[in-house]
Every structure is written in C-alpha cells, then in structure tokens.
C-alpha positions as a LaTeX table, in Angstrom:
\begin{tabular}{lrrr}
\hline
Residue & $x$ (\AA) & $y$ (\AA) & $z$ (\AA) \\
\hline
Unk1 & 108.76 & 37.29 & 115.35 \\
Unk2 & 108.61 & 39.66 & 118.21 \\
Unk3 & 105.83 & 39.96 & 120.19 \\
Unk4 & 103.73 & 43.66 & 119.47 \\
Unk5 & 102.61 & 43.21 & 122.96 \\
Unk6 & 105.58 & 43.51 & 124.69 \\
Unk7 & 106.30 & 47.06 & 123.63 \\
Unk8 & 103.85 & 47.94 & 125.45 \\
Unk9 & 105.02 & 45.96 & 128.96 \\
Unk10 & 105.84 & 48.53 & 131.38 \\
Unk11 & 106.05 & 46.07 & 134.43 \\
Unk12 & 109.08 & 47.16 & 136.95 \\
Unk13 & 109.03 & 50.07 & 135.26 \\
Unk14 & 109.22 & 53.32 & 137.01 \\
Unk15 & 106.63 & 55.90 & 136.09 \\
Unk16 & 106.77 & 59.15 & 137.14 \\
Unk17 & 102.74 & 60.97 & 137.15 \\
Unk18 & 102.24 & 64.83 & 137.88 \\
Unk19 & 98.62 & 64.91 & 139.46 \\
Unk20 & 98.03 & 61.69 & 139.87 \\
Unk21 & 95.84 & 62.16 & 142.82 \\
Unk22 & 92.82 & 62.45 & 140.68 \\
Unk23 & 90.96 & 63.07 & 137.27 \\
Unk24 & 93.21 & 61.61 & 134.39 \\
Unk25 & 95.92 & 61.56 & 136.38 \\
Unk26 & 94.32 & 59.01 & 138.83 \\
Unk27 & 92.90 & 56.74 & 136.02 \\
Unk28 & 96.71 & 56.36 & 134.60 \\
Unk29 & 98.20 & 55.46 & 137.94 \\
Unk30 & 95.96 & 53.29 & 139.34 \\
Unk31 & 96.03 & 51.44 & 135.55 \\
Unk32 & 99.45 & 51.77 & 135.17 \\
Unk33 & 99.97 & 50.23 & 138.87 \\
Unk34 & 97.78 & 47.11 & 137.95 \\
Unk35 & 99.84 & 46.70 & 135.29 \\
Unk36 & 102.98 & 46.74 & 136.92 \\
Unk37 & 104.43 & 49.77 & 137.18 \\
Unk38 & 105.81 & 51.42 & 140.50 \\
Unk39 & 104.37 & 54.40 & 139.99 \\
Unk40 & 105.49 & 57.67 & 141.46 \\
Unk41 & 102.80 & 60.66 & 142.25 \\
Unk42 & 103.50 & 64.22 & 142.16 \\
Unk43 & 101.07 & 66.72 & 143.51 \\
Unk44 & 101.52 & 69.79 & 145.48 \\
Unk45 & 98.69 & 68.14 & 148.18 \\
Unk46 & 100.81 & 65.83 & 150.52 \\
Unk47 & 97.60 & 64.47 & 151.87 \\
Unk48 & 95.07 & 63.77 & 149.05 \\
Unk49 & 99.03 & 62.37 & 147.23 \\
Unk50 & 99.90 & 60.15 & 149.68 \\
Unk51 & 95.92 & 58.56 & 149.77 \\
Unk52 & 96.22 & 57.48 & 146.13 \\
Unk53 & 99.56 & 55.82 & 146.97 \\
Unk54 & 97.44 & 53.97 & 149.92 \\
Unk55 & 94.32 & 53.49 & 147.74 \\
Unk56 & 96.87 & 51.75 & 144.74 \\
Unk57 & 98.72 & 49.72 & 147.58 \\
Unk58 & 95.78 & 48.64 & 149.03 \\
Unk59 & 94.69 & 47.48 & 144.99 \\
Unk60 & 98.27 & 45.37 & 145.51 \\
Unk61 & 100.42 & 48.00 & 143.51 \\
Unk62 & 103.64 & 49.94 & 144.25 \\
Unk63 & 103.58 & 53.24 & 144.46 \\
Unk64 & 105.16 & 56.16 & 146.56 \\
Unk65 & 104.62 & 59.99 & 146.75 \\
Unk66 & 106.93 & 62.70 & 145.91 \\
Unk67 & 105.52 & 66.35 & 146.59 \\
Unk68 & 106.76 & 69.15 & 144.39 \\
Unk69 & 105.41 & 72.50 & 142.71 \\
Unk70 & 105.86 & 72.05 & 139.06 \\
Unk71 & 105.21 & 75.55 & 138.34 \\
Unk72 & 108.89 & 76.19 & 139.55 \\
Unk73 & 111.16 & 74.34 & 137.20 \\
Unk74 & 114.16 & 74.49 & 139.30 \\
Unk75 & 112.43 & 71.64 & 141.38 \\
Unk76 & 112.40 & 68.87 & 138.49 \\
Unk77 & 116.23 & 67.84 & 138.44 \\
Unk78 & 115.69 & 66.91 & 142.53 \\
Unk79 & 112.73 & 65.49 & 141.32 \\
Unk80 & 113.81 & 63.21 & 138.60 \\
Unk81 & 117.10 & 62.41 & 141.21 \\
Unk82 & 114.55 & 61.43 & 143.85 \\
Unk83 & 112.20 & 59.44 & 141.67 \\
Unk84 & 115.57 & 57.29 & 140.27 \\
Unk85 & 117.16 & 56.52 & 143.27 \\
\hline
\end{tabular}
C-alpha cells in the first residue's frame, strides 16, 4: 500500500517562492525549509531577500536568493534557468 504521506514529501526538492521575504510568503518558506526543501526567494528587495535566506539558514535550512521584478515577464525564463541550475 503506498504511503499517503509521501505525496506530500518535498525534501531535496527545489521550491521556487515569489515574496518570500514576509507575510504568507515567509510562513511557506521558512515551513517548507524545515521540511526539507531548498527553497529559493524571489523579491525585488535584495536586502530584506537575502535576510530570510540568513534567518532560514540560521533555522538549519537551505535556501538562496534570486532577485527579479515579476511584473516584467520577460524575466521568468532566466529565472526558472537560474533557480534549476
């Protein structure tokens, strides 16, 4: 019988949040962190991105910073290519 849990596993997974710096945003990457995932913020802010990558690292989870402008479409293949690689 398979497991129901493990559809749900999402450790060494890559997860890619717009906004994650704070609000919503924040609560799914620091959770999804804890849980396993190397999670990948988006934000236009460079500084208040790159302090929720330090706050999840310092809570022991992986996650890096990728800054981009959403509002300009053009930017999400780079993004996607960047988050991937």
């Amino acid at each position: 019988m398979h497991n129901p849990h493990s559809l749900f596993d999402i450790a060494g997974k890559i997860v890619l949040i717009t906004g994650g710096n704070k609000g919503i945003g924040w609560a799914l990457s620091s959770g999804l962190a804890q849980a396993g995932a190397s999670v990948v913020i988006v934000n236009r802010g460079r500084e208040s991105g790159e302090a929720a990558v330090q706050a999840i690292r310092a809570q022991g989870g992986d996650a890096h910073y990728l800054q981009a402008d959403l509002a300009f479409p053009q930017a999400m293949p780079e993004l996607i290519r960047q988050t991937v690689h």
